[in-house]
N, C-alpha and C positions, 0 to 999 in steps of 0.2 A: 202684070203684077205691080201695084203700090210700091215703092223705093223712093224715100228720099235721104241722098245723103248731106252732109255738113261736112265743116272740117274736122270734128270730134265723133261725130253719130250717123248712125244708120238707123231709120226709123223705115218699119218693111211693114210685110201681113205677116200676122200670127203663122203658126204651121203644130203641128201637136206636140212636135218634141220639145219645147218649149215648157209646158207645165211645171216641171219641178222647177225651176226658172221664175215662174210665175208663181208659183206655193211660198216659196221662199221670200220674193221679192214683196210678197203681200200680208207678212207677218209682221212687219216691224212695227214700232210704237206709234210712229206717226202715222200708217195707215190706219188701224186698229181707234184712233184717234181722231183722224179727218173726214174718214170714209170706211166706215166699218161692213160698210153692206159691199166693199172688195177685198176681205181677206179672204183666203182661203185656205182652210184646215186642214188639208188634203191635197194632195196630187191630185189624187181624181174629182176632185172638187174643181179644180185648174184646168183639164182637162176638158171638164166638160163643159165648161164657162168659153174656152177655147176654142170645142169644136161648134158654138152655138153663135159665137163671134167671126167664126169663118165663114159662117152661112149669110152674112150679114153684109160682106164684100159690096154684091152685088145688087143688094137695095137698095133704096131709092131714101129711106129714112134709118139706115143703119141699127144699131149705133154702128159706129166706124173706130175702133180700138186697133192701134197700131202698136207693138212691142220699141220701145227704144235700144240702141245698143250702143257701146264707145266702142269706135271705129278698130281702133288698134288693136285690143283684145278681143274683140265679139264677145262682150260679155252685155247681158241683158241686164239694164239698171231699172228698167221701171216702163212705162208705157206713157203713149198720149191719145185722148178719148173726143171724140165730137160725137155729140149726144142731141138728139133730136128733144123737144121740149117742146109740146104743143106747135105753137107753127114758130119758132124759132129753135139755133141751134146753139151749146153749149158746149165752150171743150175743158176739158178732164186732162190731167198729166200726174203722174207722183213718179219721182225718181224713190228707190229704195232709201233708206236713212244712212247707207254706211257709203253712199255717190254723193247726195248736196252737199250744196256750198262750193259746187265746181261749175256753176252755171251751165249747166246740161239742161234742167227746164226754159230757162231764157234760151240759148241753142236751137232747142228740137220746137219750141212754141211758135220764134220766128220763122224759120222752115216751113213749120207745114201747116199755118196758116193761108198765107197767099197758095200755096199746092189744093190746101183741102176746100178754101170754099170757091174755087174755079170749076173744081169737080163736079160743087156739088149746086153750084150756079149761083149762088146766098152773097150779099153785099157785108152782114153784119154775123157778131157770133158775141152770145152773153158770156161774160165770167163772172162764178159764182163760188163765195168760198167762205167759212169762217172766218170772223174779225181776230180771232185768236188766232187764226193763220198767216202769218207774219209772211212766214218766206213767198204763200204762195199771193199775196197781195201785193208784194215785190216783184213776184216775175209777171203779174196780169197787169201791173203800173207799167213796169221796163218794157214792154212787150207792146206796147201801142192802145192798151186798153182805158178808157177813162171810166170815172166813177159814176156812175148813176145813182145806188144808193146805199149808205151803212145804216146798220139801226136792227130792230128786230123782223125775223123775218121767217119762213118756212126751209129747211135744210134737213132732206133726208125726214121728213113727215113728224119734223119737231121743230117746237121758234125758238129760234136763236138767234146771238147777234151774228148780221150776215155782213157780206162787203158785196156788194154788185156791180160789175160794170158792161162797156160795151167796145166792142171793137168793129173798126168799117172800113171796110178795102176801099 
């Protein structure tokens, strides 16, 4: 089983009882905002996005979506994603809106970084995010990422201003 902990977080495998967890944590204005193609309306919307993400463990081009939690309470904040992308790989994170500003994305990014692309054998990993996304251009900077390019660009199958960069163990 995937397990990596911090000194604040546990970042594991999904498991199903988790959805309402993940219903929740996927309504907030920033997600609905950054990434609209992961809310979910529904429990069973979560669920099933869940059980399709568990099936996914074991491949070879995932995606690879790990739930986050703060260690103390086990409370689930938000998740981190390595997403396959033609032949490179991309990673994904959103802590819920009422956790940032606690560096929990900088946290769980440095972490499972070096863990995930050992796994999965990859020297580099893209970051890719709206220019209007401030925080998350700040943890992809903080976090060892350099820029490659701003300007307009394709996000979620519309152009927009984007920010991209790269990251190399």
């Amino acid at each position: 089983m995937f397990t990596i902990e911090t000194k604040r977080l546990i970042i594991k495998e999904f498991t199903l009882d988790m959805a309402y967890d993940v219903h929740i944590n996927s309504l907030d204005i920033d997600n609905r905002r950054f990434v609209p193609d992961e809310v979910f309306e529904t429990i069973d919307e979560a669920k099933e996005t869940i059980e399709f993400l568990i099936q996914q463990y074991d491949k070879k081009d995932g995606p690879f979506v790990y739930p986050i939690f703060i260690k103390e309470t086990n409370t689930n904040i938000g998740y981190i994603q390595m997403i396959k992308l033609d032949s490179t790989f991309e990673i994904g994170y959103h802590i819920a809106k009422k956790y940032t500003g606690n560096g929990y994305a900088k946290e769980a990014v440095n972490a499972f970084l070096p863990i995930i692309t050992q796994k999965l054998g990859i020297h580099e990993v893209s970051g890719i995010c709206l220019k209007e996304n401030i925080a998350s251009m700040a943890v992809l900077k903080s976090t060892g990422f350099i820029k490659t390019y701003e300007g307009l660009g394709l996000y979620q199958g519309e152009e927009k201003e984007i920010f991209k960069s790269i990251w190399k163990r």
